[in-house]
C-alpha positions as CSV (number, residue, x, y, z in Angstrom):
1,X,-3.4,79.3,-32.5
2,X,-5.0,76.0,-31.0
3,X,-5.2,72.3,-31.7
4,X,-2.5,70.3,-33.1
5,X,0.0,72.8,-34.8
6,X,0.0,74.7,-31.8
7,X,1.1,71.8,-29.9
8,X,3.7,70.7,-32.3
9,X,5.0,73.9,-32.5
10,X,5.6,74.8,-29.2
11,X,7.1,71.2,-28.7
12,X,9.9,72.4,-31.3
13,X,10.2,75.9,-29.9
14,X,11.8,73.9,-26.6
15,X,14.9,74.5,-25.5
16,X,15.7,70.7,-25.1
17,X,18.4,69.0,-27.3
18,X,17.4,65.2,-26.1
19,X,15.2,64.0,-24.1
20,X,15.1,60.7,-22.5
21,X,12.0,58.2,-20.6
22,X,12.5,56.2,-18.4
23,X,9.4,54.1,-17.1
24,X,9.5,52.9,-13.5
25,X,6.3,51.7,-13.1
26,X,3.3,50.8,-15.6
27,X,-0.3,49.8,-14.0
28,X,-3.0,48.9,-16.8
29,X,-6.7,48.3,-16.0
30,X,-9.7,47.9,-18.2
31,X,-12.4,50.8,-18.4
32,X,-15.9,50.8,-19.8
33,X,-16.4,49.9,-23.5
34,X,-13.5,47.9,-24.2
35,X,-11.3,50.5,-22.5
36,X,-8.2,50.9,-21.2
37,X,-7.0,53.2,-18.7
38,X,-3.1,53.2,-18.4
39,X,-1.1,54.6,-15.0
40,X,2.8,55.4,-15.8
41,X,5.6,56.7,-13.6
42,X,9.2,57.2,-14.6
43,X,12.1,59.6,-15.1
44,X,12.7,62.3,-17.5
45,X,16.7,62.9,-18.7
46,X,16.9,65.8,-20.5
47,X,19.7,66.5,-22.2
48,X,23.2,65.5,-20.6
49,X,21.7,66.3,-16.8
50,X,22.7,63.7,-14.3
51,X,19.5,64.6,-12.2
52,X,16.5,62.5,-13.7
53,X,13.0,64.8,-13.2
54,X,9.8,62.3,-11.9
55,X,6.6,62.0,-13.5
56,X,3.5,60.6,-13.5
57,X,1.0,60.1,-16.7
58,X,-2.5,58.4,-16.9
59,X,-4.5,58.1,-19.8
60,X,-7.1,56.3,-21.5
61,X,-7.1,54.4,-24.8
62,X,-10.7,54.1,-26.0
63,X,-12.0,52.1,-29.2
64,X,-13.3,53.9,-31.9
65,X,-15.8,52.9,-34.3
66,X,-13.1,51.1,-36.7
67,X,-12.2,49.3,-33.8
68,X,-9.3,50.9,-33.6
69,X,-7.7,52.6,-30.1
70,X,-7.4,56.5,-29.4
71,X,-6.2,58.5,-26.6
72,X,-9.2,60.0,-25.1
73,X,-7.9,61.6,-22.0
74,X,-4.2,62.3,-20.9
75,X,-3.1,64.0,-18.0
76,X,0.5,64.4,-17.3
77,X,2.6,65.9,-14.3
78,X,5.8,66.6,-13.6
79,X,7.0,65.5,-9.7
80,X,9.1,68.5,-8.7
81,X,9.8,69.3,-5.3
């Protein structure tokens, strides 16, 4: 299975109860054609863990031809080590 109810699926299929974001750090820049490219870094809680887990997430909202914004590329990592 691929595309969006694979994705949603194996979100539900986790094993997490709650899961928390916290954002540290938020950058913002434009990109070509009204674009905005968008630089995050935070902490994850999941579930009652004292130990927060780092990551980092860019992506770039583009406008479509409504005019309205869609994520055209995300990239997300988790900082462990």
């Amino acid at each position: 299975m691929a595309g969006a109810d694979a994705i949603v699926q194996k979100i539900m299929a986790l094993p997490f109860q709650k899961v928390q974001h916290q954002i540290v750090k938020c950058d913002c820049q434009p990109s070509v054609n009204d674009g905005i490219v968008i630089f995050i870094t935070g902490n994850l809680l999941v579930d009652d863990n004292a130990n927060p887990l780092k990551f980092a997430q860019v992506f770039q909202l583009v406008k479509g031809p409504t005019g309205n914004y869609y994520c055209h590329n995300d990239m997300f990592r988790l900082n462990i080590g």
